[in-house]
C-alpha positions in Angstrom: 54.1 -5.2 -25.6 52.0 -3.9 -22.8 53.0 -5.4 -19.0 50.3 -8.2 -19.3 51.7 -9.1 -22.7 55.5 -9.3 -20.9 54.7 -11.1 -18.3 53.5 -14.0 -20.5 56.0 -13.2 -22.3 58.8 -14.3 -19.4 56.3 -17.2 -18.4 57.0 -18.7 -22.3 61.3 -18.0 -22.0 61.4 -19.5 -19.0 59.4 -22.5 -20.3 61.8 -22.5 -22.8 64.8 -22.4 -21.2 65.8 -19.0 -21.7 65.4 -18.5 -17.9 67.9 -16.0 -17.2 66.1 -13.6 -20.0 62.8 -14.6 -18.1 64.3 -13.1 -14.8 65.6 -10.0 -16.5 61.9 -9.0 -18.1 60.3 -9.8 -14.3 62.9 -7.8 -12.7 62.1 -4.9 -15.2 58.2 -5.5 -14.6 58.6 -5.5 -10.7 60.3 -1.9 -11.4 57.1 -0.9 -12.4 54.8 -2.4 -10.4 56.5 -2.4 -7.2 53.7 -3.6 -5.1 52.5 -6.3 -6.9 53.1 -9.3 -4.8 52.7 -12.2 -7.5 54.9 -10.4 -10.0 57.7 -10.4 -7.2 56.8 -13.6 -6.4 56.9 -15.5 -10.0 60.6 -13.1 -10.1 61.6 -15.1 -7.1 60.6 -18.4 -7.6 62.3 -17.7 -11.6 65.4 -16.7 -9.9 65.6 -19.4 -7.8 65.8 -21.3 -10.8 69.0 -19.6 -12.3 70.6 -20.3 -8.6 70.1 -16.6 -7.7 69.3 -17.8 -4.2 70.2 -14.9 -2.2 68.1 -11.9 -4.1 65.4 -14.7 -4.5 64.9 -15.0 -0.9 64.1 -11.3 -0.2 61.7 -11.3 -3.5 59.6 -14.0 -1.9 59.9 -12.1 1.3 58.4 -9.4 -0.6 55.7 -11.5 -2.5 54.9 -13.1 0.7 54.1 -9.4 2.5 52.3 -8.6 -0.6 50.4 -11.2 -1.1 50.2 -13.6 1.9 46.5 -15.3 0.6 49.3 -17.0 -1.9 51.3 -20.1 0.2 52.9 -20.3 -3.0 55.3 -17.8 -2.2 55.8 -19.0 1.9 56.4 -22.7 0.1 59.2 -21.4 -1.9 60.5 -19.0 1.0 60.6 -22.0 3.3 62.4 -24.5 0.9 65.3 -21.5 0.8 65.2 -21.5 4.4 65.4 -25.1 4.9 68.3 -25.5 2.1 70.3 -23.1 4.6 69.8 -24.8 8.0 67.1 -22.0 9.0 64.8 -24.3 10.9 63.2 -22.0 13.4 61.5 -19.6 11.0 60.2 -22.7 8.7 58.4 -24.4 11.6 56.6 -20.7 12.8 55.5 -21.0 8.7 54.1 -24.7 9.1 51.1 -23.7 11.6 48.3 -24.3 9.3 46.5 -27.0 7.1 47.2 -25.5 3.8 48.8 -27.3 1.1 52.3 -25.2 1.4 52.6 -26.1 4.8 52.3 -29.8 4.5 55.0 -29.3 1.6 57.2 -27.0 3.8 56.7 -29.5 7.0 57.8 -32.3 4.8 60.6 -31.1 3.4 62.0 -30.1 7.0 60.6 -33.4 8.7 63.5 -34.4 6.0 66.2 -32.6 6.5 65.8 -33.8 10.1 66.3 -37.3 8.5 62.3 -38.1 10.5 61.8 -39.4 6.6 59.2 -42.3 8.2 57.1 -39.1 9.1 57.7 -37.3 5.4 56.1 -39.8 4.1 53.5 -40.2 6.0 52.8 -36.4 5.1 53.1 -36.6 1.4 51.0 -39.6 1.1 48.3 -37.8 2.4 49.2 -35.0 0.0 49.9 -37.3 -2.7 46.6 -39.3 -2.2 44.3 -35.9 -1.6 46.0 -34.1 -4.3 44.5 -30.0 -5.6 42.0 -29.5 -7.2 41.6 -27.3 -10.4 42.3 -23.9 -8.4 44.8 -23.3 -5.9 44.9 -20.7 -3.0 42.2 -18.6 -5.6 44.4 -18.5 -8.4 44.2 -20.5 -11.2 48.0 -21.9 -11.1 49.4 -25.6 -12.9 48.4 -27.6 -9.7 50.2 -30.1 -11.4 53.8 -28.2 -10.1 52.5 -29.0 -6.6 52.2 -32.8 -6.9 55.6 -33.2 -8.7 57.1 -31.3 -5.7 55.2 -33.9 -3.5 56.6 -36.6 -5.4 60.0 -35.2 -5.5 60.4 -34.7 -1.9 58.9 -38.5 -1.6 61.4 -39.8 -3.8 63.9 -37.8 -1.5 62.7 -39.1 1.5 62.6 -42.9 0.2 66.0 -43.0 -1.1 67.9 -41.6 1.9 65.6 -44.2 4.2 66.9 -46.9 2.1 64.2 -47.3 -1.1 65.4 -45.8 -4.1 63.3 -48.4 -5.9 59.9 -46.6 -4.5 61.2 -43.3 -5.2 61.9 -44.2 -8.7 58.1 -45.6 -9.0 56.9 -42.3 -7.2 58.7 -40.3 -10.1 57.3 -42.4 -13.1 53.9 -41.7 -11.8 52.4 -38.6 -14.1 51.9 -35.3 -12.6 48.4 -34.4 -14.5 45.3 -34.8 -11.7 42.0 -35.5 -13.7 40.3 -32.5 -12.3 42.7 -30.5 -13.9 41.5 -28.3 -16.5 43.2 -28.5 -19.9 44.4 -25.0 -19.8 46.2 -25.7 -16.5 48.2 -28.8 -18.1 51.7 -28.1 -18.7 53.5 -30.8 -19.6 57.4 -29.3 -18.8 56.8 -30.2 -15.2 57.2 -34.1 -15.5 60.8 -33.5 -16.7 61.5 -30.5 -14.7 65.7 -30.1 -13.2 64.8 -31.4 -9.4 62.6 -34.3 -10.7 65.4 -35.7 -12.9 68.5 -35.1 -10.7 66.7 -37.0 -7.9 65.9 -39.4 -10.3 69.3 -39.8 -11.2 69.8 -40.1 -7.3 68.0 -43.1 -7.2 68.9 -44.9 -10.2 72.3 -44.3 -8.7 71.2 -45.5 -4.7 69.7 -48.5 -6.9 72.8 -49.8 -8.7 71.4 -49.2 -11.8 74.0 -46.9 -13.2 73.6 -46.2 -16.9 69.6 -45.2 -15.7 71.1 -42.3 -13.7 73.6 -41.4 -16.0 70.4 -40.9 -18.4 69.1 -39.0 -15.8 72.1 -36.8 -14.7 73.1 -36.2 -18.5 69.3 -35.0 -19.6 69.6 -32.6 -16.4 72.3 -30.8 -17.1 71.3 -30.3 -20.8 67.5 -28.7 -19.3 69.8 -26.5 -16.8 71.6 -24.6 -19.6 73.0 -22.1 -17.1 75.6 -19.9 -17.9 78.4 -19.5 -14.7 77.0 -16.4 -12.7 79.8 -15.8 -10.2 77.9 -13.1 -8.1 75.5 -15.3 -7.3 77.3 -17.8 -6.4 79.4 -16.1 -4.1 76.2 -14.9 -2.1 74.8 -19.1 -2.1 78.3 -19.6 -0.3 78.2 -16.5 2.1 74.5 -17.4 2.9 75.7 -21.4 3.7 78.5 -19.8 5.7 76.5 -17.4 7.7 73.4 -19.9 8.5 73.2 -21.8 11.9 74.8 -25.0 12.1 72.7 -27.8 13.0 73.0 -31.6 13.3 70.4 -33.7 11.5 69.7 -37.2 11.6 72.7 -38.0 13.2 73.5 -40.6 16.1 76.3 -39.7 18.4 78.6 -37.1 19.8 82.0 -37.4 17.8 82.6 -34.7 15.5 84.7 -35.3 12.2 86.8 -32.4 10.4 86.6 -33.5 6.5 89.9 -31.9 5.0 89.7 -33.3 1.4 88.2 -35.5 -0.9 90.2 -37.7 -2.8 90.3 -37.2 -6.7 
């Protein structure tokens, strides 16, 4: 197969679940091709996916040096960053009007627990959604209004609505503009989308629903243990700045245990 031929090639084992072969044949293509910034992006955003946080951090760094005209790859940068406490950076990354950066600003508007404020950002998203070709490249647009509504459902069920996150989440990704060859129909039940649903059914009371949810989630993940990796997620949750979100109040609490 020529490179073209292997990167569609990763695209269709990812799709089908075979992610961490998809991340080795990216990995292998990046080799070659060392300065092109959407390979090292699509090799981040793919080893995200297999929990690979730490490497996939510095290849969206890369991808985002590379090829900065793609927000893609500062969207997915950002989320990282957010996931370990790295506020600072995020909010020097939210300065314009582009789609990523409302994303980005949402998602740290909620980890700030300002959800009332989320919202209001992704219903504007949500309600002026992309259309047919995004940031010049012709991507599934579709990914970026099921991360919309995933960080809505977020936002609703930790400000005390699971019920309108779950509605949020049955609502179908495809936009009408989209053109057919765009459509790909994995993203309604991708891992994030049904976890948080599970979340909510949970936050709801309805129980068996987010078992459902939490039981089909684990069968898409299909991850075998990769203990490198997850001894760089803990080092990287160790070394990031503490911060306090959401949270009335002075009194600090030391957790030594959970019960079993």
């Amino acid at each position: 197969m020529d490179d073209e031929q292997l990167f569609n090639h990763a695209i269709a084992l990812q799709r089908g679940g075979r992610r961490v072969e998809a991340v080795q044949v990216l990995h292998d293509l990046c080799g070659k091709h060392p300065t092109n910034g959407y390979l090292w992006g699509t090799l981040g955003i793919f080893q995200n996916s297999v929990g690979r946080t730490f490497v996939a951090k510095e290849s969206l760094r890369k991808a985002y040096n590379l090829d900065p005209s793609t927000g893609m790859w500062k969207q997915e940068l950002g989320f990282i960053l957010i996931a370990e406490g790295t506020h600072k950076e995020v909010e020097s990354m939210c300065e314009d009007s582009s789609l990523p950066s409302k994303l980005l600003m949402a998602k740290l508007l909620e980890a700030k627990g300002e959800y009332a404020l989320a919202l209001e950002t992704l219903e504007e998203v949500i309600a002026n959604p992309p259309k047919g070709v995004y940031d010049g490249r012709a991507v599934p647009v579709e990914a970026q209004l099921a991360k919309a509504k995933y960080i809505y459902a977020q936002c609703a069920r930790r400000a005390g609505d699971p019920l309108k996150g779950i509605s949020m989440l049955g609502r179908p990704n495809v936009i009408r503009s989209t053109p057919p060859h765009l459509v790909n129909d994995a993203i309604t039940d991708n891992l994030e989308t049904l976890f948080e649903k599970g979340h909510c059914y949970d936050a709801a009371g309805d129980y068996a629903a987010a078992w459902d949810c939490f039981l089909a989630g684990n069968r898409f993940q299909k991850l075998p243990f990769d203990a490198v990796s997850y001894k760089e997620r803990i080092r990287s949750v160790l070394e990031a700045p503490h911060t306090q979100a959401g949270v009335g109040g002075e009194r600090l609490i030391f957790i030594v245990g959970i019960p079993r």
